[in-house]
C-alpha positions as CSV (number, residue, x, y, z in Angstrom):
1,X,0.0,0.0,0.0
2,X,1.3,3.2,-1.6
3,X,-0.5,5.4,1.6
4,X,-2.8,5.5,4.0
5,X,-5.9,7.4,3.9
6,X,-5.4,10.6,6.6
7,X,-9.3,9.4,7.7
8,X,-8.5,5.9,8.4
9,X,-9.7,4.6,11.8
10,X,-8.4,1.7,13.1
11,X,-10.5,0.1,16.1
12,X,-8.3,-2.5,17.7
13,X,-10.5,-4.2,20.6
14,X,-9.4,-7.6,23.0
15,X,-8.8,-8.9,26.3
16,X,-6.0,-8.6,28.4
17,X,-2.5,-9.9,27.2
18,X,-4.2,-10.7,23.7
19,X,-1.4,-9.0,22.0
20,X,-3.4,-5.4,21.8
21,X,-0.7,-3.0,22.4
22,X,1.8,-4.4,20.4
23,X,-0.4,-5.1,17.3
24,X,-1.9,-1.8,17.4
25,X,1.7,-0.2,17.3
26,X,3.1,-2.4,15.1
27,X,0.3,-1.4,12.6
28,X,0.4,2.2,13.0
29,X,4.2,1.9,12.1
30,X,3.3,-0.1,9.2
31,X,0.9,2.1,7.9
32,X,2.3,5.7,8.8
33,X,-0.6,6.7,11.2
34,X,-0.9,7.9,14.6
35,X,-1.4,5.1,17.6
36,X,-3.8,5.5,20.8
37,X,-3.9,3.6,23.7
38,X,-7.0,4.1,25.7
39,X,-6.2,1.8,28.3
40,X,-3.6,4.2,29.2
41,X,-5.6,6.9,29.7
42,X,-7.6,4.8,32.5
43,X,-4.7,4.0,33.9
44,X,-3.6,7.9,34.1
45,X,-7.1,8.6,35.6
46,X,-6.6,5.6,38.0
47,X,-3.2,6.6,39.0
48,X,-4.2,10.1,39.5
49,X,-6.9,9.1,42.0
50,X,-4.6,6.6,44.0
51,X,-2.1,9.9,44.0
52,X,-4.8,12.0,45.7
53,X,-6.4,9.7,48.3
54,X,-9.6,9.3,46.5
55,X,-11.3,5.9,47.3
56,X,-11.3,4.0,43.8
57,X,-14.3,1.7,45.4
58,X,-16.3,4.7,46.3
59,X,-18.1,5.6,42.2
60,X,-19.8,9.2,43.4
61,X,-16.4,10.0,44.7
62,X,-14.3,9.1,41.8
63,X,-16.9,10.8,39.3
64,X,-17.2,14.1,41.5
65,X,-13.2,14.3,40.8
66,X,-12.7,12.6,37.1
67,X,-13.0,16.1,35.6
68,X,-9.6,17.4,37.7
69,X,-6.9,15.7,36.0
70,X,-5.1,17.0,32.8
71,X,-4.3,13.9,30.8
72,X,-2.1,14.2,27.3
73,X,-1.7,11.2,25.1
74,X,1.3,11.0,23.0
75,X,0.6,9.4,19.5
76,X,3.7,8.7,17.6
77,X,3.2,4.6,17.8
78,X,7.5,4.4,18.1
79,X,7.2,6.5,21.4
80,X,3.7,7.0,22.9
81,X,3.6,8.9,26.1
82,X,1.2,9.7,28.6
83,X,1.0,12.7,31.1
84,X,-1.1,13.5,33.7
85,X,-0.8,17.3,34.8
86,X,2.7,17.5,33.6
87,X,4.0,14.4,34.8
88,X,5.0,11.8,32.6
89,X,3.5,8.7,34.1
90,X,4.2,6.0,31.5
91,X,5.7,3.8,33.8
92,X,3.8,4.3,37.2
93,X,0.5,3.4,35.6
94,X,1.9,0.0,34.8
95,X,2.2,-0.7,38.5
96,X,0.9,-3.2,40.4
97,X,-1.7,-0.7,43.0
98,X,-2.4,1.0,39.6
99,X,-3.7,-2.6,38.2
100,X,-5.5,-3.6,41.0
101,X,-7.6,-0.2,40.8
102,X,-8.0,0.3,37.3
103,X,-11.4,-1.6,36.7
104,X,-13.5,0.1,39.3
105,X,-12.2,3.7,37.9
106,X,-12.6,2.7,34.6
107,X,-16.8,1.6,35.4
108,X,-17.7,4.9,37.1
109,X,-19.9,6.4,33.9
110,X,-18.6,9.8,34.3
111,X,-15.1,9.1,34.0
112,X,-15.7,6.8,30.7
113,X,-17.9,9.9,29.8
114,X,-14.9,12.4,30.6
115,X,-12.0,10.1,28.8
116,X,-14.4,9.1,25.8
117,X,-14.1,13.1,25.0
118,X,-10.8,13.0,24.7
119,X,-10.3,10.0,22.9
120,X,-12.8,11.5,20.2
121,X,-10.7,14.4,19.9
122,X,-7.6,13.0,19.6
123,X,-9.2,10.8,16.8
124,X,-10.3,13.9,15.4
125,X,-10.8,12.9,11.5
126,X,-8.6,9.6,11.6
127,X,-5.3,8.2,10.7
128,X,-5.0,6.4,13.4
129,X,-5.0,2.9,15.1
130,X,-7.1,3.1,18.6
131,X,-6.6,0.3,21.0
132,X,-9.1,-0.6,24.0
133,X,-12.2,-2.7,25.4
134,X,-15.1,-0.6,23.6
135,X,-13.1,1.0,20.4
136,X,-15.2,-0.6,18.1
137,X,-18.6,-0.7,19.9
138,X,-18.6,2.4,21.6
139,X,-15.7,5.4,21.2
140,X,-15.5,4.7,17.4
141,X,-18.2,2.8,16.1
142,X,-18.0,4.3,12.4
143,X,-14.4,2.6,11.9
144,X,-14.0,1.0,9.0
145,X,-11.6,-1.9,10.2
146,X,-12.6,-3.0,13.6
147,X,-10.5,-6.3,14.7
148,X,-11.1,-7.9,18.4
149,X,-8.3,-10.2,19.7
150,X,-8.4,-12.6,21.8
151,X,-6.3,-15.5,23.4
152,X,-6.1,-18.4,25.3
153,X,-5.9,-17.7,29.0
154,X,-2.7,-19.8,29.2
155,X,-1.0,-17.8,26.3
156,X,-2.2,-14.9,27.9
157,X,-1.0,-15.0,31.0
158,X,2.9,-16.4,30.2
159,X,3.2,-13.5,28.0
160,X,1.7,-11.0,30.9
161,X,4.3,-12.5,33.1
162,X,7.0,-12.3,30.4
163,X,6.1,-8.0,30.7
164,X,6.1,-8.1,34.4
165,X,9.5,-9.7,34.8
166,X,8.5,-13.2,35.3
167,X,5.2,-12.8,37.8
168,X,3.7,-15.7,38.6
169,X,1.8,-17.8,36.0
170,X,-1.0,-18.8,38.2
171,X,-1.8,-15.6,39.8
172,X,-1.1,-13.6,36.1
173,X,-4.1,-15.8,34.6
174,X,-6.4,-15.2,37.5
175,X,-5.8,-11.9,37.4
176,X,-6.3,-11.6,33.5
177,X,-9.5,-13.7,34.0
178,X,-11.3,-11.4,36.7
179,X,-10.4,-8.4,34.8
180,X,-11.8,-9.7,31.7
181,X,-15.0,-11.1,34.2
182,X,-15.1,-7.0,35.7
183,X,-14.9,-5.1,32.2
184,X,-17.3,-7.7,30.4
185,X,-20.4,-7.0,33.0
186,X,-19.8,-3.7,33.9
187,X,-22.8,-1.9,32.8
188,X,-21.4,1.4,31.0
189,X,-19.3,0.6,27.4
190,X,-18.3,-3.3,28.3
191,X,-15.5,-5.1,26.8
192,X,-17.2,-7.1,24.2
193,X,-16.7,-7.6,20.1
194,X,-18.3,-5.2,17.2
195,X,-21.0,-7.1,15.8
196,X,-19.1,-6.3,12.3
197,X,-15.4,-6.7,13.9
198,X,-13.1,-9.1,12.7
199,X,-12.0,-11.9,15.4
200,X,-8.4,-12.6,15.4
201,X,-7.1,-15.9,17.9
202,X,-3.7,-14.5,18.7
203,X,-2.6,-18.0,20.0
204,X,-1.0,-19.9,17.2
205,X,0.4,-16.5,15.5
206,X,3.7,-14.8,15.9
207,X,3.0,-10.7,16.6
208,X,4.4,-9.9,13.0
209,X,1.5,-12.5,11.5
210,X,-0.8,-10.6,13.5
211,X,0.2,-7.2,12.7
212,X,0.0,-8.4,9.1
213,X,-3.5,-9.6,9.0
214,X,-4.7,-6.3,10.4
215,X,-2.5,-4.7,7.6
216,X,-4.0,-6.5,5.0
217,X,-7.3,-6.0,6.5
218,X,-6.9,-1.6,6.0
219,X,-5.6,-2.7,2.6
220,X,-8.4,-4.1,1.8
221,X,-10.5,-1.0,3.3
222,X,-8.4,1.0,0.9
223,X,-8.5,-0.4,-2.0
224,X,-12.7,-0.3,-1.9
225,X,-12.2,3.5,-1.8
């Protein structure tokens, strides 16, 4: 593919440790776009709570303070950042108190409400792959290549562990499972698969196989318009 159209969108949906991050990057590189990870951005709002001693179990209290932060999400897919009132906290969101709060911030309606503004904007009028639980089904349901990965729970979870440093198998996978078990009920924008999204099974595929069927998929897109 010679270019990209500057108005592609890119919806890249899945569960935990199904290879989202690294796909979506990987295609935005491939492609020349722009690369957004929402996921991030909960985790900024998350970590920004835990910073300011706001209980993350407590919904009125985390919504009467969602509207405080300033978040800023770097989109260059070889380098993406994220800030939260000046601070870069790309690392500290990746923790393991940060992880443990993340899925009771991320159901309070008015922070998804808050953080799906932004992600809109940053979208803006496309070229760019957008990773997340509800990319394709809620934030950006216009896309025109929507792909949800998924994984087995064993595949999962070793290559979780293999991120964290060698964390326990066992306890990775239980963890994966229960957030997976959180996001899919929660009752504001669940994790769950565009009814016209394409389902990838990361499992038997290298990352580069992956990154090429979702490739192949926006070539496809392209060369309808």
């Amino acid at each position: 593919m010679s270019s990209t159209p500057a108005t592609l969108v890119v919806a890249i949906d899945g569960t935990s440790g199904s290879g989202k991050s690294s796909t979506s990057r990987g295609v935005a590189t491939r492609l020349g776009i722009r690369y957004l990870d929402t996921g991030a951005m909960f985790r900024a709002m998350t970590w920004w709570m835990l910073e300011h001693g706001v209980d993350v179990h407590d919904p009125a209290a985390v919504a009467a303070r969602c509207g405080e932060p300033v978040l800023e999400s770097g989109t260059d897919p070889l380098n993406p950042t994220i800030t939260v009132d000046g601070t870069d906290v790309a690392v500290a969101i990746r923790s393991a108190e940060v992880n443990a709060a993340v899925s009771p911030v991320s159901a309070v309606p008015a922070v998804r409400t808050r953080l799906l503004e932004l992600q809109r904007r940053i979208i803006g009028e496309g070229g760019i792959v957008v990773e997340g639980r509800d990319i394709g089904s809620v934030v950006a349901p216009d896309a025109p290549v929507k792909v949800y990965l998924s994984a087995d729970p064993s595949a999962r979870a070793h290559r979780r562990a293999a991120e964290e440093g060698g964390a326990d198998l066992a306890a990775t996978q239980e963890s994966l499972l229960a957030r997976d078990k959180i996001d899919s009920g929660r009752a504001t924008a669940p994790l769950t698969m565009a009814a016209d999204a394409v389902h990838i099974d990361t499992t038997p595929y290298s990352l580069d196989e992956v990154i090429g069927q979702v490739v192949a998929l926006a070539e496809a897109v392209e060369a309808r318009t």
